[in-house]
C-alpha positions, -999 to 999 in steps of 0.1 A, spaced: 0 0 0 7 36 -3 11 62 28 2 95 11 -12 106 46 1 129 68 -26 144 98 -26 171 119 -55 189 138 -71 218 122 -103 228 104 -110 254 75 -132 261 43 -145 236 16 -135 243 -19 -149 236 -51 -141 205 -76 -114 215 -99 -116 202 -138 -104 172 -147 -64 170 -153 -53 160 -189 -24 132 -187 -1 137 -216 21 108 -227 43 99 -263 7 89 -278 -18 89 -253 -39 121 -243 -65 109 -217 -84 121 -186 -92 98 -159 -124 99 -143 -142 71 -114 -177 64 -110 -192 31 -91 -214 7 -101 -240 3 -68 -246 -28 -52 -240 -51 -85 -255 -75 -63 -249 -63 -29 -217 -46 -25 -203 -17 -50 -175 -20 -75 -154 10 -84 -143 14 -119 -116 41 -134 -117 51 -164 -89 68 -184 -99 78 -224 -127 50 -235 -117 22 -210 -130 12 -180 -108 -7 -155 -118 -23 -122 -104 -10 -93 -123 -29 -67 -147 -50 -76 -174 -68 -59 -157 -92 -43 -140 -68 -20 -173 -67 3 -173 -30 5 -200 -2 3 -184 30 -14 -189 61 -21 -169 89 -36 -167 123 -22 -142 138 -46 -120 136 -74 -86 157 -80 -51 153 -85 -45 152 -44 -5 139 -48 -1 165 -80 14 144 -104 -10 154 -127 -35 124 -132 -67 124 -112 -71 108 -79 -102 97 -61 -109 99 -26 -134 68 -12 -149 72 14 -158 25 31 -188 27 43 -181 -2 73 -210 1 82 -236 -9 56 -227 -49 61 -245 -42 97 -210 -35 114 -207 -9 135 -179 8 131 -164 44 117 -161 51 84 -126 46 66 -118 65 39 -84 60 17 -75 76 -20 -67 53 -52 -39 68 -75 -47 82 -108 -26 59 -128 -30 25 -148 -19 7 -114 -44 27 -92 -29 21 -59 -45 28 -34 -31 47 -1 -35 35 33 -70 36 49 -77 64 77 -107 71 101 -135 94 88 -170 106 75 -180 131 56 -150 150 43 -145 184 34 -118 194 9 -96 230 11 -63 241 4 -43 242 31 -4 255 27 -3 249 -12 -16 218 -9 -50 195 -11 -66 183 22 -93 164 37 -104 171 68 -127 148 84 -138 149 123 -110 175 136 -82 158 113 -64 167 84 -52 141 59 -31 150 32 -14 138 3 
């Protein structure tokens, strides 16, 4: 896994959702954008896309109620991330919320999972963050 977390106590404003980054390569010219697929039979399957193609990121089998509360290149390496927020509790576990971010790249790793609900998103020093319950995560 990837640690693109760092936390620290403090609150602020929520921002807007920029537009979608453009990744440039020798012969590819494609934006990456995530949606999910709800409850495919229970449980909900993530999917990435990047130009026309639609890769699984996690899929069903993972057990795992999602949603997504924002996309944006978070590490700035100029592909689109998305932030997903577990919801632990839907499989009538009760437990807080995790969220974690999946890369925006054809490996889409993902980074490791911290505590949290509902995010809010706001530049803080330069820099993309999600503050959740009186802590700041960041790239």
């Amino acid at each position: 896994m990837v640690s693109w977390c760092a936390v620290t106590a403090i609150a602020g404003s929520a921002a807007a959702t920029p537009a979608p980054r453009v990744i440039h390569g020798a012969a590819l010219q494609a934006t990456i954008t995530y949606h999910l697929v709800e409850g495919a039979r229970f449980f909900d399957i993530l999917v990435g896309r990047i130009g026309r193609r639609d890769y699984v990121v996690i899929g069903e089998g993972t057990d795992m109620c999602l949603e997504l509360p924002d996309q944006r290149d978070y590490d700035e390496d100029g592909a689109r991330d998305v932030l997903v927020l577990h919801d632990i509790g839907c499989d009538g576990v009760s437990a807080n919320d995790a969220l974690f971010f999946v890369s925006g790249n054809k490996t889409f790793r993902r980074s490791n999972r911290f505590v949290g609900g509902r995010p809010r998103i706001e530049r803080w020093e330069g820099r993309w963050s999600v503050v959740t319950r009186a802590v700041r995560v960041e790239p």
